[in-house]
N, C-alpha and C positions, 0 to 999 in steps of 0.2 A: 464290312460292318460286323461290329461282336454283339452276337446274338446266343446269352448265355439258355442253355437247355437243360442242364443242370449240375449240382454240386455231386463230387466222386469223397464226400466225406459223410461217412453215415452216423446216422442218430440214434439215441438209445430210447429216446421214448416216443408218443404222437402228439405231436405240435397242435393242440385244442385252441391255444388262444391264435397261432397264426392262421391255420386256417379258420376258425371264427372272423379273425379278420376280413379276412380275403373275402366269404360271403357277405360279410355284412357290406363291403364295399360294392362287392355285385348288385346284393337288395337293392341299397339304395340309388344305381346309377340305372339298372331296370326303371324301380320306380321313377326316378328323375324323366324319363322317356313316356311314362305313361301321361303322364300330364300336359294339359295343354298348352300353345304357346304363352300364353300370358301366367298362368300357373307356376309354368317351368321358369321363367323369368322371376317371378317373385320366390318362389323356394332357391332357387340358387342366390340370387340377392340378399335373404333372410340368413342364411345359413354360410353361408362362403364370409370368408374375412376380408376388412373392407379398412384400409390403413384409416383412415381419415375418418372411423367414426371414432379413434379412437382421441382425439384433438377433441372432440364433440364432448367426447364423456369430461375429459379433464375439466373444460368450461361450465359444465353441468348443462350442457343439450341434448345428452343422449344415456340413457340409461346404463346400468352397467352391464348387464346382459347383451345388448347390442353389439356393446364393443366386445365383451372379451370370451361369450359363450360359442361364440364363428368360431375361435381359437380352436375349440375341440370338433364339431360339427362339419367344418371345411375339409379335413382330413378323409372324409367319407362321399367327399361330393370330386366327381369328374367332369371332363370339357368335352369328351368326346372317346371314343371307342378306342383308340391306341394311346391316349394316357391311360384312362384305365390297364388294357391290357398290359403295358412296359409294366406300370406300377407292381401290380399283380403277378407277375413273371420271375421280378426281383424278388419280391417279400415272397412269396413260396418257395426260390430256389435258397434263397440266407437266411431267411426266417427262423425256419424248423433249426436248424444249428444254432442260434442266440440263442432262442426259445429253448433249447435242451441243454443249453448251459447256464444259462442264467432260472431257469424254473419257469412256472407259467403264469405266479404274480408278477414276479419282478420283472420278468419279458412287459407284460402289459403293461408296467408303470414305467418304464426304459422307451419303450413305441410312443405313449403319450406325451410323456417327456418332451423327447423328440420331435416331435410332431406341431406340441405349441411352441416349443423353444425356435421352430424355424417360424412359425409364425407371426414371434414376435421381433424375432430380428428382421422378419419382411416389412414388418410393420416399421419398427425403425428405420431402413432407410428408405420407405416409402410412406412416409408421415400425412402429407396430403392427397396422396391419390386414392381417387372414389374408385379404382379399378377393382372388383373382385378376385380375391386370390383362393387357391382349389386344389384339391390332391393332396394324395399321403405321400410325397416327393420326400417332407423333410423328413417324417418319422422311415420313410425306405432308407432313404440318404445316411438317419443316425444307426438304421439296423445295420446295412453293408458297411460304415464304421466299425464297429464293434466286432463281425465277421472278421474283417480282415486284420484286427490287432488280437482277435482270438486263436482265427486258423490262418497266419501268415502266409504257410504252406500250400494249404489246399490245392485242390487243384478242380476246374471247372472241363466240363466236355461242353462245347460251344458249338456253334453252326457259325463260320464266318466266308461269307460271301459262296454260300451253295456247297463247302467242302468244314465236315467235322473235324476239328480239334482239340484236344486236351493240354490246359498248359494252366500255368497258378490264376486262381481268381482273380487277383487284380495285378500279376508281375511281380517281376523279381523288387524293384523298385520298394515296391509297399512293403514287403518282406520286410529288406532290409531296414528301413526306416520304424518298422515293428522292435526290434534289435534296439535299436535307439531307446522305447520305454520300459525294457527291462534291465535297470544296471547294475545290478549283482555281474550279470555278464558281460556285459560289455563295458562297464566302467573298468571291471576288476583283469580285463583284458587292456587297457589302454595305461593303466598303473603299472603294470609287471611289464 
């Protein structure tokens, strides 16, 4: 199992908005815990995105807030102690590298982005289900994106299966398909 521990590519400044993140997602899954069980049911219900109210709104049954203010608020809520933590694991060890290349608004508006953007493709192809959906998976998912078409190269020190390794964050593989969106070079290699 690759159990990343962290990135061997260092940062020039301090990642303010990822770790802001990061606690604000702790707060509120603390908080989520303090609560009673019917409490904790109704705040996860209220704030988690929910496909099907969003069919509600179009017909005018459900207000606009209902449907599409989960969008941002689900991003902050967990299911239990190891999505949090994977989450959190990820976004600290790729974070801080977007975050010091892209600056610390545009990181923020890039995560959010991300974040609603998967939850409205969740939404789509899950149009009718009253399932609650949860977790910063998609805005993690768009940062290690970006990570690995920025630092193709990088390279990660891992814990895989009880013995430490160093080897490219996500493979040679992603690398090269990085290569692909830059074609100054690689186009002007396949011409000559």
């Amino acid at each position: 199992m690759f159990i990343p521990l962290k990135d061997l590519n260092p940062r020039r400044g301090y990642p303010i908005v990822n770790t802001t993140l990061i606690l604000i997602n702790v707060l509120v899954f603390f908080y989520q815990y303090t609560l009673s069980p019917q409490a904790f049911k109704i705040f996860m219900t209220a704030n988690a995105t929910v496909p099907a109210r969003f069919p509600a709104w179009f017909s005018g049954h459900a207000p606009f807030e209902v449907a599409f203010l989960p969008l941002l608020t689900s991003m902050f809520l967990h299911a239990g102690i190891m999505h949090i933590a994977g989450n959190m694991l990820f976004l600290w060890i790729f974070g801080d590298n977007v975050e010091d290349f892209y600056g610390h608004f545009t990181y923020l508006f890039f995560y959010l982005v991300c974040g609603v953007g998967s939850g409205l493709l969740h939404v789509f192809f899950n149009l009718n289900s009253a399932v609650p959906a949860m977790g910063a998976s998609g805005a993690i998912s768009g940062v290690m994106g970006a990570y690995v078409l920025l630092y193709p190269r990088s390279r990660t020190q891992s814990n895989a299966l009880g013995h430490e390794q160093i080897h490219h964050a996500l493979g040679e593989p992603v690398a090269h398909f990085s290569r692909l969106l830059r074609p100054a070079e690689v186009w002007g290699q396949v011409v000559l």
